[in-house]
N, C-alpha and C positions, 0 to 999 in steps of 0.2 A: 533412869539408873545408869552411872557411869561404871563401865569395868573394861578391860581388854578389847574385848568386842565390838564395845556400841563409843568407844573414845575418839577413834577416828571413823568419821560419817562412811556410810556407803555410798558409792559413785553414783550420778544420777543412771536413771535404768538407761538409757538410747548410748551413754557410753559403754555401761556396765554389761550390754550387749554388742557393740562395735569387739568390745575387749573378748569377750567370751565365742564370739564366733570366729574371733581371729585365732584364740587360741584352738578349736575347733579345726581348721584348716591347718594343722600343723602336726595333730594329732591324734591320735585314736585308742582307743581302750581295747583291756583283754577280752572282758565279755566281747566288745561286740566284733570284732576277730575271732573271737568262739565261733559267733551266732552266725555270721555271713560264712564262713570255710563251712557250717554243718548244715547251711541249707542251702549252699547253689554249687555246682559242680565246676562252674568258673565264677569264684566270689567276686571278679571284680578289680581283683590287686593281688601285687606278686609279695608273697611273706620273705622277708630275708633276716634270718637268722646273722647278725654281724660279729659273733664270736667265734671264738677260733675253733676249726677240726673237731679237736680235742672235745672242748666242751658242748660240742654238739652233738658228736657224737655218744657223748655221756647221758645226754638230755635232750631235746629239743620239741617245740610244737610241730605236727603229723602237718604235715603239707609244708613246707618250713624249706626254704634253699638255704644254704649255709655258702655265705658269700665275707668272708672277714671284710671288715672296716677297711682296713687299709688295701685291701685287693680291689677293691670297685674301681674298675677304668671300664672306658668304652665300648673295650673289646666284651668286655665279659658280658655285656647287657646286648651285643647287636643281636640277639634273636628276639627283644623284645620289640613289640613297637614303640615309638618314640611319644607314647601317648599312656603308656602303663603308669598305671599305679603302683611305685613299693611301697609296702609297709615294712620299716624295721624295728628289730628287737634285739637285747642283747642280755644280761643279768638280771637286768632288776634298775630302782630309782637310785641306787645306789654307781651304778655305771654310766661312762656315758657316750658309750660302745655305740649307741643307736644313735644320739645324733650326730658324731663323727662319721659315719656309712650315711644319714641323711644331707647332709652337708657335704658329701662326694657326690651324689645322686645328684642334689638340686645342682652344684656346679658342670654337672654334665645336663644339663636342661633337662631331668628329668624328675614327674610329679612325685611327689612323695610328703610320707606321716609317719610319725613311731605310733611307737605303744610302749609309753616311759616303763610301764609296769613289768616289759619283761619275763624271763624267766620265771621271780619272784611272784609277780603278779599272776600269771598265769596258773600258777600252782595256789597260790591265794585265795582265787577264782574257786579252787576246785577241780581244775583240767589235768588231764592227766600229762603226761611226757611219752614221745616214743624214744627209744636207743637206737643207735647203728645212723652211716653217715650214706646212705643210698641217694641222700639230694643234697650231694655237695654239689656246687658250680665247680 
């Protein structure tokens, strides 16, 4: 049966895995940003909240630094090692707040993944938001 779907063939699997791992390394979901912040007390990787003051402090995920997109320089990151993981997030799939802060990150050598779903996603999820800006950078 042809429709939408099955009209153009799927990739064979050893690519359609090359593809899916790559994407993989680039990024990461709300759940499991849930799940790794609520079960180790150092999850792993730094949360960076890439929207402004403003909207963070309106909302944002509880452990969450609030570093805007366009402020990521050097300076801001030297108390990190040069070996952290960020995770960024910014609105939702609709913005694309996260990979512009991701894209200043990797050009300063450092590792890093969004989490497209953002804001949106997170609440999506069922997570809750905390208020006030007590982890701006």
């Amino acid at each position: 049966m042809t429709n939408a779907v099955t009209v153009v063939p799927a990739a064979p699997s050893v690519e359609a895995l090359a593809r899916f791992s790559e994407v993989l390394a680039f990024e990461t979901d709300c759940w499991d940003v849930h799940d790794a912040l609520s079960r180790a007390e150092v999850p792993g990787f730094v949360l960076l909240d890439v929207r402004s003051p403003e909207a963070y402090a309106a909302g944002h995920v509880a452990g969450a630094i609030n570093l805007p997109h366009g402020k990521i320089i050097g300076s801001k990151l030297q108390d990190y090692p040069d070996d952290t993981l960020f995770v960024t997030y910014c609105a939702g799939p609709h913005c694309n707040g996260a990979m512009r802060g991701a894209a200043r990150l990797a050009a300063l050598g450092r590792p890093v993944k969004t989490m497209p779903g953002g804001i949106t996603g997170w609440i999506d999820e069922g997570f809750s938001l905390v208020q006030g800006a007590e982890d701006a950078a």
